[in-house]
N, C-alpha and C positions, 0 to 999 in steps of 0.2 A: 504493500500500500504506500509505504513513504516513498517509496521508488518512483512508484506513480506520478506521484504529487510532482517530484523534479523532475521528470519527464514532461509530464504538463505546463509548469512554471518557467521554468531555467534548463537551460544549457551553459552553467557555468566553469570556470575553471580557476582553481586558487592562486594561481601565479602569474607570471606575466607583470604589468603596469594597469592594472585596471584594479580598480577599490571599490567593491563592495558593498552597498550601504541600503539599507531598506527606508521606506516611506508611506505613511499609512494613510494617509488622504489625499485626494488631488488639490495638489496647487489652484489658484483660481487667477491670478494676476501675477505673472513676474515683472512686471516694472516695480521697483521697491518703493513707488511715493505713493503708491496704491495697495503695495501687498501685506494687505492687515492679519492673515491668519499664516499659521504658523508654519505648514508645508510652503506657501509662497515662499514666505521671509527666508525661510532656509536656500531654498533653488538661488533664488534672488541675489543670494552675498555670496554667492561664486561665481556669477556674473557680473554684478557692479561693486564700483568701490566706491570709498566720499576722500574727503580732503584729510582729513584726519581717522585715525584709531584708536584704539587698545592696546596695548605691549600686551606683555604677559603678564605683569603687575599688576594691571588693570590704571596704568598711565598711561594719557592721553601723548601721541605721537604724528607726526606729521603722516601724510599717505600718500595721496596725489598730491596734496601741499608739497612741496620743499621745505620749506620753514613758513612760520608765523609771527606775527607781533601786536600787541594790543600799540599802537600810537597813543592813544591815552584810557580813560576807562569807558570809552564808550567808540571805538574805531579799532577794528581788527585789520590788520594786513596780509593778505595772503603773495606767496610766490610761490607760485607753480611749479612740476617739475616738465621737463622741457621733450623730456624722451617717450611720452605714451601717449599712444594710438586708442582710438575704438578699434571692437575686432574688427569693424569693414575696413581697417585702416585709416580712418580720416584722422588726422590730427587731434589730440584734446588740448583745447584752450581756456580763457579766461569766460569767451563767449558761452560758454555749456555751462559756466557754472551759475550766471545770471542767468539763463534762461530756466536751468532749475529749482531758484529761487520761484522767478516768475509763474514757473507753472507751478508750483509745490502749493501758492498762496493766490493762485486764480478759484475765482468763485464760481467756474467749471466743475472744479477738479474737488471732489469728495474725498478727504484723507483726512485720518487724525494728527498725523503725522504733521500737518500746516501751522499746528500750534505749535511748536517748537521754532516755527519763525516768527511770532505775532510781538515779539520786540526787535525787529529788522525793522528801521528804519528806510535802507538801500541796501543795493548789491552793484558795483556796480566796475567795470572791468577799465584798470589805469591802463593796461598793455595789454598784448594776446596774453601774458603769462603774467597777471597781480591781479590781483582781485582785491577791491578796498570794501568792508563790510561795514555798514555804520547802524549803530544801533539806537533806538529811542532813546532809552539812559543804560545805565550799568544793570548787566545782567547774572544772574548766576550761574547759568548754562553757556554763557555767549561762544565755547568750545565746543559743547554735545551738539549745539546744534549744526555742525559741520561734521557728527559722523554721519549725518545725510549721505547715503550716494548719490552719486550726481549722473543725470542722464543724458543722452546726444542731442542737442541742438539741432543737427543737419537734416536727424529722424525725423523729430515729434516738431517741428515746427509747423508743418504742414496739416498736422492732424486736428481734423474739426473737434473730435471729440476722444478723449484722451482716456475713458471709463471704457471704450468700446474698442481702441485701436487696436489691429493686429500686433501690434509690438508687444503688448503684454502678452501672447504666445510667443511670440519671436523677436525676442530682445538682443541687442546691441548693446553691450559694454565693456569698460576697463581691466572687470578683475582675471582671478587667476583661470579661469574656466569659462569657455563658451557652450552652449545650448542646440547640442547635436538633433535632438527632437524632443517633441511633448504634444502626448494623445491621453485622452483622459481614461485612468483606470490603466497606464499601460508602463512600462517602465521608463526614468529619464534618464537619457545618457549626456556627460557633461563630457568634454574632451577639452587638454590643457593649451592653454592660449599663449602660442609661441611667441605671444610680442609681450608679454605681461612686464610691467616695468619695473617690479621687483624682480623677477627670476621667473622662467619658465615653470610649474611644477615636476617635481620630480615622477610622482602619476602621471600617466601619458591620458587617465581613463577614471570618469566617477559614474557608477549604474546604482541609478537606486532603481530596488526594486520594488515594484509597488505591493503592498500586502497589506489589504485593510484590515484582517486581522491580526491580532498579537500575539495568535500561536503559532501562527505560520511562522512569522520573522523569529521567535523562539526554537521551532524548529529547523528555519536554515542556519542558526545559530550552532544549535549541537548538532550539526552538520557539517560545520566547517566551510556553510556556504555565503558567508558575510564575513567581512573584514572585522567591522565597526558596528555596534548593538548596544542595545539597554537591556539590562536585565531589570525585573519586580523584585523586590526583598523576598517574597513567596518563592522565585525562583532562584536568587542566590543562596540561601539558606537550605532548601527542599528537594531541591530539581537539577544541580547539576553535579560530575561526579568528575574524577580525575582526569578522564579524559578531556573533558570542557575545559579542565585549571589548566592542563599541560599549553593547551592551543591558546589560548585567550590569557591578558593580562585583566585585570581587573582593576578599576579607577573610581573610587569613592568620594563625592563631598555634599556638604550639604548646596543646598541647589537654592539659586536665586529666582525661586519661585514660589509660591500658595495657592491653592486649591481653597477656592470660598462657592457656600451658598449664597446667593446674589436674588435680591425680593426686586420684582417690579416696581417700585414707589411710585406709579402712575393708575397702579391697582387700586382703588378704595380701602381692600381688605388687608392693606398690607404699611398703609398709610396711618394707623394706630401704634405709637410706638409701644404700647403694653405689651401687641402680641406679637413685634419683634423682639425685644424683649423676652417673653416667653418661649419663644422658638428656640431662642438661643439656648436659653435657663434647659430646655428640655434635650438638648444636647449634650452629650459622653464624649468630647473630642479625645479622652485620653485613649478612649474605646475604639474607635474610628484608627488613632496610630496604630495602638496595639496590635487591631486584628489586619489590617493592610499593610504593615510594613515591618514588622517583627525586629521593631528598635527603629531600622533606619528611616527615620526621621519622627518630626517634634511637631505640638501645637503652636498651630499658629494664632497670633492672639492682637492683630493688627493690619495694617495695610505696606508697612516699611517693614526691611528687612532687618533681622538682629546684626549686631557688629556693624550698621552702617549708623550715620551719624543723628538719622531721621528716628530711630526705634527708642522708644518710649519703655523701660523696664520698669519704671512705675507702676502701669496700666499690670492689673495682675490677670494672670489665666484666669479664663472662664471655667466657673467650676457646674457640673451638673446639679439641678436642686427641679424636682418633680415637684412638689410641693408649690412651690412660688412659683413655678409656668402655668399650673394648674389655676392659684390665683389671681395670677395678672389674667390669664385667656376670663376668668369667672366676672372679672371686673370690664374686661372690653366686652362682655357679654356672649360669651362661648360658655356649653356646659356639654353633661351629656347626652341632653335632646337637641342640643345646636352645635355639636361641635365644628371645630374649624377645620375647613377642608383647605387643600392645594395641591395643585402639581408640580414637582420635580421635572424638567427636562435636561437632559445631559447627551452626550455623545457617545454613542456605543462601540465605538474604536477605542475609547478608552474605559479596559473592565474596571480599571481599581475605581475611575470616579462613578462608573455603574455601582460597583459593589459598595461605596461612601450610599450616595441614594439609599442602599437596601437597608444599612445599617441605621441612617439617619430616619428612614420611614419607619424601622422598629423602635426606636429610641422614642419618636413623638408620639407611639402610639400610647405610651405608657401614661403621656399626658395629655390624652383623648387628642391628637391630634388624627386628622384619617387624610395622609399622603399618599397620591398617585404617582405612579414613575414612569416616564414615556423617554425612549432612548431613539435615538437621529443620529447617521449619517453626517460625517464630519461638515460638508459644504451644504446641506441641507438646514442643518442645524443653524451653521451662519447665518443661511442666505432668508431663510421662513420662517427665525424665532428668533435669534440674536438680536441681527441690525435694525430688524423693523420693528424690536421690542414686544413683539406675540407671544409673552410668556407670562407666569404667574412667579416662576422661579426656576431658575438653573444653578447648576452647578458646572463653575468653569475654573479655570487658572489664569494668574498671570506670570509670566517670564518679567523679571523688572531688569531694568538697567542698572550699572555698578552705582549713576548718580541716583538718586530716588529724587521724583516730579511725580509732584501730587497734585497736576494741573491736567493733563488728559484724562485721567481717568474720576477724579472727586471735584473738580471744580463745574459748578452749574452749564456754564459754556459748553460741556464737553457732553452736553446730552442733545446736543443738536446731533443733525442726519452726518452720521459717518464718527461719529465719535466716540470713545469708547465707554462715556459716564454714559452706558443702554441704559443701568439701572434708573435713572433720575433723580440721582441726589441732590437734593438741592439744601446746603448749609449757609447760608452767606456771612456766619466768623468763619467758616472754612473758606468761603470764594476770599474772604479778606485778608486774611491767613496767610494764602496761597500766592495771593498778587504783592502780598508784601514779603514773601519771601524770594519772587522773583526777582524783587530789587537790591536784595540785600546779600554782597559778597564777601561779608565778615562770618570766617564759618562759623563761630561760637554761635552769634546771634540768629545764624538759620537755623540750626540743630535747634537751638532753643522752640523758635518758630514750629519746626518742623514736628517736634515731641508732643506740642499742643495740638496740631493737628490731628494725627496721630491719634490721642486721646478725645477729640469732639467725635470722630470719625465711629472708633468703637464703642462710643456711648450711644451713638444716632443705628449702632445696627443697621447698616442697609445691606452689610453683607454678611453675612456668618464667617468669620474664619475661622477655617477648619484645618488644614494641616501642613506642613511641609515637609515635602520629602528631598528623602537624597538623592542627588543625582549618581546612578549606578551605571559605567560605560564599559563595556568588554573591547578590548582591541586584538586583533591576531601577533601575536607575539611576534613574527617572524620581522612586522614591519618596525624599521629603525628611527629614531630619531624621535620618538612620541614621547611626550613630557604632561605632567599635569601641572592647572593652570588655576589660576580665580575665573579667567574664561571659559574653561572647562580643556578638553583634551585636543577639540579638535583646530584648537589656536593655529596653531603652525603645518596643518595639512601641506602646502607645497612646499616644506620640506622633509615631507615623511621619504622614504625607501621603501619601493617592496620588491623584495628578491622574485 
């Protein structure tokens, strides 16, 4: 039978220059100033690059930049580097990078991603190669916002409508890797982009292979048919045995991500803070770890990450109390002839936040809550409950960045069309919060800022936080040069080896 299955799937082979890699939803947009979900974003950054990066430290470094310089605290200078092409070859200039300003912040163009420029003043090009960027006043991002990738000019100029263009299937860029094909549900092959201006990759070849489920990719795994893989704490702990250790390295840390219940606040019934409130009180987050991840990883009990400068260790864990959900729901006027109904919708690609739902459904039962679970289809889910807000409650995650901005995702602004505040939070000492910590580049006094947000956010409950896990990576031993990072493993991909 397994026979079968790689007969039907793959005709692969372990050697050679080609890596390996699996991917469980279809991408929907690879132009990265549109590509909001997270198969996109992936494809995406090995196609384009921005002016700036990441080291391995998680310090910000030049990219396409050459160098930078703030002229004063509110005027950046950029100098280009003089040696990189798009892969059709055309030149990259000064010009491409105004133009993806311009289009990043046209009122075309549907992106969350456009607030990260809403203190840009100009963009605007001294020479083909300097870019002078002026800002409304001092900002606290005025660097994040240039690890933007930047797109071709010569392309998208012409394009009436920039949500529809064929570029986002067949994109033109910078980085390490160009975009051999992409069919939906089918696998994508990436191939290394011999002009790349850092160094060619040492991979000649990236195939992910598509497999919406998570046992498949498990089993091309102790198969030896993936390079690069995740493993679930369920299966590192239970499920694999020496022969898995021998082939595979394994790379451990905690992951700059959360997993939260997320309430509609455009719902009526959800709009009572008692019985958020309640919902919460009737939750066992420590249960939820326990039984999904056996140690590797912890409650989460906020919106910012622990060890960053924004995390509130104040605010204490949520503890379970049945009793007190029971009378807050009695006081919003729920009992056991009215109890309070909802549904859960989540993604069925991913089991462990299915299996959160099952657990979280038996948990509120105990305080007459009666939860329904309906699971979707990764781009389905986006595209018919997500974005156009047709939910009651999901459960989703965020990946955050090493800075924490609590401006897309909690500021009121951010719940217009394309944005990522779906749920509707609306706090205004949070929107105030937020815009003054915009302006404010003394770190003490934004940590400060930031800690109080932090703490309005988890008293208003709009989202349940529930866990964070570790991020668990298997590599093929055989390949060289793979190092672990604060970025995680897959940092320095073009300069892996594989025999």
């Amino acid at each position: 039978m397994i026979r079968l299955i790689f007969a039907i799937f793959f005709t692969l082979s372990c050697h050679g220059s080609t890596l390996h890699l699996s991917i469980s939803s279809n991408p929907s947009k690879l132009n990265p100033l549109i590509a909001t979900d997270s198969a996109s974003g992936e494809i995406a950054g090995w196609v384009f690059d921005a002016l700036l990066a990441y080291d391995k430290e998680g310090k910000i470094e030049p990219r396409m930049a050459k160098s930078y310089r703030f002229v004063n605290e509110t005027t950046l200078l950029f100098r280009l580097r003089e040696d990189i092409v798009w892969s059709d070859g055309v030149p990259f200039t000064a010009d491409d990078v105004v133009f993806t300003y311009r289009l990043i912040t046209s009122p075309k163009v549907f992106t969350p991603y456009a607030s990260e420029f809403r203190y840009v003043e100009s963009v605007k090009a001294l020479s083909p190669y300097e870019v002078e960027v002026t800002y409304k006043e001092p900002y606290f991002k005025a660097l994040q916002t240039w690890l933007t990738a930047i797109v071709p000019k010569h392309i998208l100029e012409k394009e009436e409508d920039i949500m529809t263009s064929r570029f986002n299937q067949h994109p033109i860029g910078t980085g390490p890797y160009t975009l051999k094909g992409f069919e939906i549900s089918k696998d994508i092959v990436l191939k290394a982009n011999p002009t790349y201006f850092r160094h060619k990759p040492n991979i000649d070849e990236i195939v992910y292979h598509f497999m919406p489920d998570p046992s498949t990719q498990f089993l091309m795994l102790r198969s030896h048919k993936l390079d690069v893989g995740s493993l679930t704490p369920l299966q590192l702990e239970r499920q694999i045995d020496k022969d898995f250790r021998s082939f595979y390295d394994v790379y451990e840390k905690i992951s700059q991500s959360y997993t939260y219940l997320g309430f509609n606040l455009r719902n009526p019934k959800f709009q009572d803070p008692r019985v958020r409130e309640a919902l919460s009180l009737a939750i066992d987050r420590q249960e939820l770890v326990d039984i999904l991840f056996f140690g590797h990883g912890q409650i989460c009990n906020g919106p910012f990450m622990p060890g960053t400068f924004a995390y509130n260790d104040k605010v204490k864990l949520p503890r379970q109390n049945i009793r007190k959900a029971k009378a807050l729901l009695k006081e919003a006027g729920y009992g056991p002839k009215h109890p309070f109904r909802f549904e859960i919708v989540t993604n069925s690609n991913n089991p462990i936040r299915v299996y959160a739902a099952q657990i979280i459904q038996h948990q509120l039962r105990q305080a007459g809550v009666i939860v329904t679970i309906r699971t979707m289809e990764w781009q389905a889910f986006l595209n018919t409950v997500v974005m156009p807000r047709k939910f009651e409650a999901v459960i989703l995650g965020w990946a955050l960045g090493l800075m924490p901005d609590a401006y897309s995702i909690w500021h009121s602004e951010g719940s217009k069309k394309g944005g990522f505040n779906f749920v509707g939070y609306h706090n205004p000492k949070v929107d105030t919060l937020i815009k003054e910590g915009e302006r404010t580049v003394d770190q003490e006094r934004l940590g400060e800022i930031y800690r109080e947000i932090f703490a309005h956010i988890v008293h208003d409950n709009p989202y349940l936080f529930l866990y964070i896990p570790n991020s668990i990576t298997v590599v093929n031993k055989k390949i060289k040069n793979v190092s672990q990072s604060i970025l995680g493993v897959m940092h320095n991909v073009i300069d892996w080896i594989k025999p």
